[in-house]
C-alpha positions in Angstrom: 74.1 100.9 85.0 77.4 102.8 85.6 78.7 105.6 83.3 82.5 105.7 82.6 84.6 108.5 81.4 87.8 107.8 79.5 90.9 109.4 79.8 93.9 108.2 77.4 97.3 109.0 76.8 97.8 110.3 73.4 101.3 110.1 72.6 100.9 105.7 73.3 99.6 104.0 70.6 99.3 101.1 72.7 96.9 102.5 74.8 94.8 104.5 72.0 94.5 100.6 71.1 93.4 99.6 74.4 90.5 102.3 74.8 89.3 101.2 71.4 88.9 97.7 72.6 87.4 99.1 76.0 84.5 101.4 74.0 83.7 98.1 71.6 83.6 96.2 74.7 81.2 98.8 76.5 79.3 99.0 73.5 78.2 95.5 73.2 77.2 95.5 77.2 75.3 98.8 75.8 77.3 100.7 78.6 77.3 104.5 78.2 80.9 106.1 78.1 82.0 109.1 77.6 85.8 110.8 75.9 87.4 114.0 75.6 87.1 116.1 72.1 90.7 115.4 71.3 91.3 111.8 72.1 87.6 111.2 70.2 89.4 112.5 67.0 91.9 109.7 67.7 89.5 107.2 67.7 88.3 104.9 64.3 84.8 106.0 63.3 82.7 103.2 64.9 84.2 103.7 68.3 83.7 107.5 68.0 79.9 107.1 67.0 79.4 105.3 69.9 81.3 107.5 72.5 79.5 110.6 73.7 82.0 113.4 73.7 82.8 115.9 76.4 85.1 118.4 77.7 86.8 116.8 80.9 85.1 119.8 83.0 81.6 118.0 81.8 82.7 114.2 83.2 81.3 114.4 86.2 78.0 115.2 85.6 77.9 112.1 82.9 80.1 109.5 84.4 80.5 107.5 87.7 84.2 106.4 87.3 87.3 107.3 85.1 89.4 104.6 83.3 93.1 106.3 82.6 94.9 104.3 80.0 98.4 105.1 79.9 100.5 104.4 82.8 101.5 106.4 86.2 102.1 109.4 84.3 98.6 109.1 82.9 97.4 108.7 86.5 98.9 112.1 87.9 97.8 113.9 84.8 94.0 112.3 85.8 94.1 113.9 89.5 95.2 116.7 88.2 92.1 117.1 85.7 89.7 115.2 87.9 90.9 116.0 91.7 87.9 118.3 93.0 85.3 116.5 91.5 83.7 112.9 92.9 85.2 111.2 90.5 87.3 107.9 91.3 89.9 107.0 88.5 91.0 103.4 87.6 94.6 102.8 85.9 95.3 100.3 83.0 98.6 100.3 82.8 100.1 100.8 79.7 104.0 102.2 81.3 106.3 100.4 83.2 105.7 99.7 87.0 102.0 100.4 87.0 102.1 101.6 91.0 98.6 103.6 90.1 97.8 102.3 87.4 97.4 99.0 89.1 95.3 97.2 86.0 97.5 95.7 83.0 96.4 96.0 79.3 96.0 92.2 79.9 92.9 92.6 82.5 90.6 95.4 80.9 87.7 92.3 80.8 88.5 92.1 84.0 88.8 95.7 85.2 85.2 96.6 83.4 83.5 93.6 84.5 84.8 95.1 88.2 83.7 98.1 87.4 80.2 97.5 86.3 79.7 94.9 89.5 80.7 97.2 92.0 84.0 95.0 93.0 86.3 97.2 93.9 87.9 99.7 96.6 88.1 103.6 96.8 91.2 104.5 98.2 91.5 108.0 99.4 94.9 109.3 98.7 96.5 112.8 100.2 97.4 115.5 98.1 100.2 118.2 98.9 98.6 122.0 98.0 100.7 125.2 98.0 99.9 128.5 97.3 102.3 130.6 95.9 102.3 133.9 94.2 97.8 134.2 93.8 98.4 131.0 92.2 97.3 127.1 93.8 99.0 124.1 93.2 98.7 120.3 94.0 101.0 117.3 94.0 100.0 113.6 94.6 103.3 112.5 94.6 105.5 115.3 95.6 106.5 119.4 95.1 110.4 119.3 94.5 112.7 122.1 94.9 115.1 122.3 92.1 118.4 123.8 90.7 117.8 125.3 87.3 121.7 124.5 86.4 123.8 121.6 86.9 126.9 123.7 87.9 126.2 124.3 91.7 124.3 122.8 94.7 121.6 124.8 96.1 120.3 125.6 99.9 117.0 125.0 101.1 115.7 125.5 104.6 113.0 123.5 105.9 110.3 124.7 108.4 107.4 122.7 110.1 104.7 125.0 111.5 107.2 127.9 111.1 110.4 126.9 113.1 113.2 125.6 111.0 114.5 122.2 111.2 117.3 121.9 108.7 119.2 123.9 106.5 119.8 121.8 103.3 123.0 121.6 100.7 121.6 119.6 97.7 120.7 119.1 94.7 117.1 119.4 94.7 114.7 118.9 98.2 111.5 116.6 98.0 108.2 116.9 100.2 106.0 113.9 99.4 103.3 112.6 99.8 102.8 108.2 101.1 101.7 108.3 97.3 104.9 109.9 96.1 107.1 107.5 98.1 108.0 105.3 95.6 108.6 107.8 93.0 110.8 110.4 93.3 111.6 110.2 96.8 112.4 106.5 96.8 115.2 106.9 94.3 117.1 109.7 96.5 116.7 107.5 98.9 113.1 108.1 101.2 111.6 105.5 103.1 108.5 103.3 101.1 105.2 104.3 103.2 102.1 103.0 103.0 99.6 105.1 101.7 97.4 104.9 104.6 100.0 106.5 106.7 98.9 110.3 107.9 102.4 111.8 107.1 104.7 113.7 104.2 108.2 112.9 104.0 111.2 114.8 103.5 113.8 113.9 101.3 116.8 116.0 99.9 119.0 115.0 96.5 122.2 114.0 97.1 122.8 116.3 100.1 126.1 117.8 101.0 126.0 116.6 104.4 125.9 112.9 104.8 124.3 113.1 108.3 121.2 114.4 106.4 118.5 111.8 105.9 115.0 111.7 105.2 112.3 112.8 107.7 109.2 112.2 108.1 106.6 114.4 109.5 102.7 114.2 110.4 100.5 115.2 107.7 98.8 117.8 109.8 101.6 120.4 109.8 102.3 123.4 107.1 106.3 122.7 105.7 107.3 125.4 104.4 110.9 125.9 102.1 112.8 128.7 101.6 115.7 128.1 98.6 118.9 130.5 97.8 121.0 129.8 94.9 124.5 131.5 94.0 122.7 131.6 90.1 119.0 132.7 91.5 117.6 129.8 89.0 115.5 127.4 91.4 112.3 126.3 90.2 109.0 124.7 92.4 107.6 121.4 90.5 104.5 119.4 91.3 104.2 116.1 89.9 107.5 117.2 88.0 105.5 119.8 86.3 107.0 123.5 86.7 104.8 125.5 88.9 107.0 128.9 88.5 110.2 129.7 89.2 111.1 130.7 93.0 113.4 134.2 93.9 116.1 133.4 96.7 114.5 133.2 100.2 111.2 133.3 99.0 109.1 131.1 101.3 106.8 128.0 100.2 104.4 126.7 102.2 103.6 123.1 101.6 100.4 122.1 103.7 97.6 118.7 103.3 95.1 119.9 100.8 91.3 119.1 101.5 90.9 117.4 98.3 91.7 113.5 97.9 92.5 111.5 95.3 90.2 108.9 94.6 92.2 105.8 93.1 89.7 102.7 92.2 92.1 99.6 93.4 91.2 95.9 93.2 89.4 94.4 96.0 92.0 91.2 96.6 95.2 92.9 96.3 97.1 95.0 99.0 99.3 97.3 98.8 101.7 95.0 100.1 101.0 92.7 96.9 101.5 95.4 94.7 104.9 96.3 96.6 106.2 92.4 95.9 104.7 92.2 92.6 106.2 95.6 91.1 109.5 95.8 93.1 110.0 91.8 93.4 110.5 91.3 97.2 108.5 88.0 96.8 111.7 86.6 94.6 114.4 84.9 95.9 116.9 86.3 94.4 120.2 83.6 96.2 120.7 81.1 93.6 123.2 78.2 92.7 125.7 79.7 89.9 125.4 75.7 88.9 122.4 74.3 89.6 119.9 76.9 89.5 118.7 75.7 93.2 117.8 78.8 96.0 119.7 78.7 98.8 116.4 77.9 100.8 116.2 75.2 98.7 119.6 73.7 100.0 119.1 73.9 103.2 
């Protein structure tokens, strides 16, 4: 019998909802699960007799697999927690577009039934690391270089395996990973990639230069940025979480970590599925102004 951690997000009441209906449900299958001290003093008093309660440092050695309820967000704050340990994480999706958290609210039968049978996939998803000042960092989706201000572009140079490949004008530069490249990256314009893809992609916001476009790179090489700004305010994010602030010309080097993520994805769906389902390629979006009839149709 599988084990399963929970993970919630506490600020959605919607999906304090759902892992209450997920524990009753685990509870009449007489499946153990296990929660975190503060989200089990969340919970109504016959879910949290039932729930064993840990620290998430402690998950591992109890549970088998992680359900996240909340939506991406959720997800990046579950790598984050859970990233060097065995653990893989599942998404129900309690957000918006739901690109990790690839279960809706609608299918948690379904995504426990899946888990307690085994049917499912693993995918192993790259993770950016940096080290910077004694202190490590990871991103799933992407480190951003950032202006502090709104008042004035910055400059970032960009090096791959220590020779420099572009000096950028923008407002921010982006290194992500295939995972971040329909976050971030995607709306400054980067290229969607696959996650099985070996690479990192660099993308800068709103450059000054309109020859500049993204680039991407194999995922076996070290990046490393170096940003000056006329105000000295540039800060490093991960997952747009502030790492620390960066001093002009002090060089970051952005390299493939070891560790994986380990996203639990539905066995019948692609990736390709999920790219038509959440961004609607699959919709044909040529209509009749009068009849309501596609242009295929007509023809």
């Amino acid at each position: 019998m599988r084990r399963i951690g929970l993970f919630v997000h506490l600020g959605k009441p919607q999906a304090l909802e759902a892992v209450e209906r997920a524990i009753q449900m685990l509870q009449s299958l007489d499946v153990p699960c296990c929660i975190d001290p503060e989200a089990a003093r969340r919970l109504s008093s016959p879910a949290r007799e039932y729930v064993k309660v840990l620290p998430f440092e402690e998950f591992e050695r109890f549970a088998d697999v992680v359900m996240s309820f909340g939506g991406d967000g959720t997800m990046l704050k579950a790598c984050h927690i859970f990233l060097k340990s065995a653990l893989p994480v599942m998404g129900i999706n309690i957000g918006k577009l739901g690109f990790l958290a690839e279960f809706s609210v609608e299918q948690l039968d379904a995504a426990i039934s899946a888990v307690l049978t085994g049917d499912y996939i693993i995918e192993h998803r790259s993770v950016l690391e940096c080290r910077i000042n004694d202190q490590v960092a990871y991103a799933l989706n992407d480190f951003v270089v950032h202006k502090q201000d709104f008042s004035r572009m910055i400059t970032v140079k960009a090096y791959i395996d220590g020779k420099l490949i572009s000096s950028y004008r923008a407002d921010a530069l982006i290194v992500s990973t295939p995972t971040g490249s329909t976050a971030y990256s995607l709306a400054s314009g980067g290229p969607i990639i696959a996650p099985s893809c070996d690479v990192f992609c660099i993308t800068p916001v709103a450059p000054h230069s309109l020859t500049v476009r993204p680039l991407v790179v194999p995922d076996s090489v070290e990046i490393a940025v170096e940003p000056f700004s006329e105000s000295g305010h540039v800060q490093l994010l991960a997952d747009g979480m502030v790492v620390q602030p960066l001093g002009n010309n002090q060089r970051v080097p952005l390299y493939k970590s070891r560790y994986a993520f380990k996203l639990l994805r539905q066995k019948t769906r692609t990736y390709y599925d999920l790219l038509k389902e959440k961004l609607l390629w699959a919709t044909d979006t040529v209509q009749s102004p009068h009849s309501g009839v596609t242009a295929k149709e007509r023809s």
